[in-house]
C-alpha positions in Angstrom: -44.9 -52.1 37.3 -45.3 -55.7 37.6 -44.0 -58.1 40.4 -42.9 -61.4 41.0 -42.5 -63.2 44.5 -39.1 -65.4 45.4 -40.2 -66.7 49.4 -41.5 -63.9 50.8 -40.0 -61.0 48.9 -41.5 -58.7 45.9 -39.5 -58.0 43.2 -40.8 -55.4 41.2 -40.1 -54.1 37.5 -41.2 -51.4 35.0 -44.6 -52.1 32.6 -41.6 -51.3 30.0 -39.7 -54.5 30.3 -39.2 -56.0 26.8 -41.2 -59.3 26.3 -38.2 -61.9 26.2 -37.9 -60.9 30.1 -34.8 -58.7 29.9 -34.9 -56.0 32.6 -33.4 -55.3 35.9 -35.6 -55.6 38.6 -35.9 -54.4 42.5 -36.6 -55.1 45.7 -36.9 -52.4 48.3 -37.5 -52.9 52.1 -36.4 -50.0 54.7 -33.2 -51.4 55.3 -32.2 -51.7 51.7 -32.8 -51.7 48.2 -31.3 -55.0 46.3 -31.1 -55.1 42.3 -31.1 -58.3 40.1 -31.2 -59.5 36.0 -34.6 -61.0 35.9 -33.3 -63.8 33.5 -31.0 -64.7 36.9 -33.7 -64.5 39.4 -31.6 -66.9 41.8 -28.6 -65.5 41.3 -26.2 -62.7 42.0 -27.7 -59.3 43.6 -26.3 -56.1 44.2 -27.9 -54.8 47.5 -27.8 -51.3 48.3 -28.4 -49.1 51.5 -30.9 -46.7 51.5 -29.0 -43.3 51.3 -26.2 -45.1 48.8 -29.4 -45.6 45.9 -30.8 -42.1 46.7 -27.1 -41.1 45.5 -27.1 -43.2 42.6 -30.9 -42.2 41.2 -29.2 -38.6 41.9 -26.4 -39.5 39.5 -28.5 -41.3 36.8 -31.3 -39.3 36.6 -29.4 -35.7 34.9 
């Protein structure tokens, strides 16, 4: 994984993002896990609680 900063948070990504810079990336702090297109770094984000992304990686990973 590779990160990026924006202030004082870490965004983080997978080693697999594609070269032209389209992935989804993450930033995860105890309170919550927020999600953003890294071609939109300053823009919308979807932000998460904890226990709602365990459910989701549940969900996506079967």
């Amino acid at each position: 994984m590779t990160s990026g900063t924006n202030g004082n948070e870490v965004w983080v990504r997978s080693s697999r993002c594609s070269p032209n810079n389209n992935c989804v990336e993450l930033r995860l702090s105890p309170e919550s896990v927020r999600v953003r297109d890294s071609k939109a770094g300053e823009g919308p984000q979807l932000a998460f609680d904890q226990s709602s992304w365990r459910a989701f990686l549940t969900v996506a990973i079967r």
